[in-house]
Backbone as numpy.savetxt, mean C-alpha at the origin, in Angstrom:
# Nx Ny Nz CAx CAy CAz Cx Cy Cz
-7.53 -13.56 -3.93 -8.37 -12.39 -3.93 -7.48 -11.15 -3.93
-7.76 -10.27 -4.67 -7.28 -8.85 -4.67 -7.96 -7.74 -4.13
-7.50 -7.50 -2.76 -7.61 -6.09 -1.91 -7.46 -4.75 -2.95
-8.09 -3.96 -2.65 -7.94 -2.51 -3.18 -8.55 -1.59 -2.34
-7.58 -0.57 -2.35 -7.42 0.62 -1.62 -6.97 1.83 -2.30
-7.86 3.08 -2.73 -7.47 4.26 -3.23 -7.58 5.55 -2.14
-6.22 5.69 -1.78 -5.68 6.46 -0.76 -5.11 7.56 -1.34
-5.94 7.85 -2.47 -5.54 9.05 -3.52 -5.57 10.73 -2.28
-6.69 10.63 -1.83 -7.45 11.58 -1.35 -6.81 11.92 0.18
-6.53 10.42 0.78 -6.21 10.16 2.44 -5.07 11.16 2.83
-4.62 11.28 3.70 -3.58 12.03 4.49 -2.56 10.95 5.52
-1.33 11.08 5.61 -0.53 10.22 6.47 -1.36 10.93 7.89
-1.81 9.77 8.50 -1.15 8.20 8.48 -2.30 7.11 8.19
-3.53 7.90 7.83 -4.33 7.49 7.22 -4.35 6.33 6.57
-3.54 6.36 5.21 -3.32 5.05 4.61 -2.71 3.91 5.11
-1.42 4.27 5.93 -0.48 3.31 6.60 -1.55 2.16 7.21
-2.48 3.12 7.97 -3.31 2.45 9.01 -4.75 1.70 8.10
-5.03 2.43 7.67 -5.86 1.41 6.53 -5.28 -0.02 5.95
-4.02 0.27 5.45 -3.84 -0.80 4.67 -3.14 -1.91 5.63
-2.42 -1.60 6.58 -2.45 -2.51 7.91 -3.59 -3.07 8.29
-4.47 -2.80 8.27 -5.57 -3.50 8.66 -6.20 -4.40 7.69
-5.91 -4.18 6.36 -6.28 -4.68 4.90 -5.23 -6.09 5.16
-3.76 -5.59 5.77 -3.04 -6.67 5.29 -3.29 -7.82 6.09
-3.77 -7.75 7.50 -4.29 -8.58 8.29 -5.07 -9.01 7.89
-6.49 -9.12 7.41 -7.21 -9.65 6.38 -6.78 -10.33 5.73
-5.56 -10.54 4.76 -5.14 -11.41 4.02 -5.19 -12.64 4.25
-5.52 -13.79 3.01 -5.16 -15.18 3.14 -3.69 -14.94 2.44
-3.54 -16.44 2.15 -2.53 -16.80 1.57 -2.84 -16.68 0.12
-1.44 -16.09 -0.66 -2.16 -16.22 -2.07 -2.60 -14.66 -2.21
-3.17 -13.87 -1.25 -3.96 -12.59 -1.87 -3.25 -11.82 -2.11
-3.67 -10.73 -2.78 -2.72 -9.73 -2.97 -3.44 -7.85 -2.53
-2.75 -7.17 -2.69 -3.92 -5.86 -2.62 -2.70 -4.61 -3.03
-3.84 -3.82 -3.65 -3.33 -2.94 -5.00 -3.95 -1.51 -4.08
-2.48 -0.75 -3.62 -3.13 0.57 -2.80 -2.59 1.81 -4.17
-3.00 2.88 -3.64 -2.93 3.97 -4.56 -2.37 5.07 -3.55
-1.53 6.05 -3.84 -1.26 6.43 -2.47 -0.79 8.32 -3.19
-0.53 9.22 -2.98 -0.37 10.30 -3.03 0.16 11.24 -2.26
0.07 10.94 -1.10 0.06 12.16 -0.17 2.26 11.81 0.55
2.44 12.99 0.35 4.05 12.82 0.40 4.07 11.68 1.51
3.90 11.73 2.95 4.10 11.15 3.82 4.03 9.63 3.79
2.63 9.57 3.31 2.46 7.95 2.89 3.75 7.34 1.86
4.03 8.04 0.55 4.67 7.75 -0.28 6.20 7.27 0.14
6.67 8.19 1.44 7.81 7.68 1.75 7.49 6.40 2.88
6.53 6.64 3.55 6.20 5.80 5.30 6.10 4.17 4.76
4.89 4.34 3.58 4.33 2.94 3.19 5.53 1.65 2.82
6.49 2.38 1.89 7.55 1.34 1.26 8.29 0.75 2.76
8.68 1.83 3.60 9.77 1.58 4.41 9.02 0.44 5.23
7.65 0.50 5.70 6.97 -0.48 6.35 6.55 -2.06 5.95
6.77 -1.75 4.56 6.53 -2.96 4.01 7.57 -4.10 3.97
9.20 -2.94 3.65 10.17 -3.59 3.13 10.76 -3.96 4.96
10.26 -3.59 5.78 10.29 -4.17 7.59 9.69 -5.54 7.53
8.59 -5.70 7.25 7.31 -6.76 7.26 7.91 -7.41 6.69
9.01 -7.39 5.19 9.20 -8.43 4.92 7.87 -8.75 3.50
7.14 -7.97 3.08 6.08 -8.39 2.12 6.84 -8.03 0.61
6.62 -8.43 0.09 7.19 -8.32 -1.46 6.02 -7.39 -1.90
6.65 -6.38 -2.94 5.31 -5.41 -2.94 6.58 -4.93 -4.71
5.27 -4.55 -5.42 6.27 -3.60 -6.62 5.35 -2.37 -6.58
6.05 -1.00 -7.54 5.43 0.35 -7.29 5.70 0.80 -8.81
4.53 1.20 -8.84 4.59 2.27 -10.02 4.71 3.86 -9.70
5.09 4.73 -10.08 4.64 6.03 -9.81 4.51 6.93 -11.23
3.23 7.54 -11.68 2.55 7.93 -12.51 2.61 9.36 -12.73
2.34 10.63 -13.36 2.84 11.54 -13.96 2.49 12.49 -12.75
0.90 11.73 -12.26 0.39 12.81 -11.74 0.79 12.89 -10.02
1.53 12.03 -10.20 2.29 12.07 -8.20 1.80 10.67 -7.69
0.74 9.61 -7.98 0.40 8.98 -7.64 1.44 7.42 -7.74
1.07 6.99 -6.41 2.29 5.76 -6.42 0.94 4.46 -6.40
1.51 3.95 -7.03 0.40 2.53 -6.94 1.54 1.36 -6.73
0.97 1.00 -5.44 1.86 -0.50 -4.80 0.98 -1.51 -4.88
1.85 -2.75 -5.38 0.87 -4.16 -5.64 1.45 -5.03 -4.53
1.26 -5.42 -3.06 1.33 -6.09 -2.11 0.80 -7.55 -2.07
1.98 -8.54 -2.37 1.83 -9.83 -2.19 2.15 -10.40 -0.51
0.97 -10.79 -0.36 1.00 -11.74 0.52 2.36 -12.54 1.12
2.67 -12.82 2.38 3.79 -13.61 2.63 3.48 -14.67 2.53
């Protein structure tokens, strides 16, 4: 199953804390696709992930927006 989260709009720490709670939710196998914008998140989110240990890839798009694809451990 694929999680999604558009945190276009959100404010740090907003997203961090959203998608922590998304990732707990996870089975095995799932994945979830956040959208993220806001400076704070953009730097906070990677550094937390690449802690956790989750394999995650990132795009970042013209208009400032970072889109991370978060695989499951």
């Amino acid at each position: 199953m694929q999680h999604e989260y558009d945190a276009t709009k959100d404010k740090c720490p907003l997203p961090l804390v959203k998608m922590r709670v998304m990732l707990k939710k996870m089975d095995t196998n799932d994945s979830c696709l956040i959208k993220i914008a806001d400076k704070g998140s953009i730097k906070d989110i990677p550094k937390f992930l690449a802690r956790s240990n989750y394999s995650f890839t990132h795009k970042t798009f013209d208009n400032g927006v970072v889109e991370l694809l978060i695989q499951n451990r």
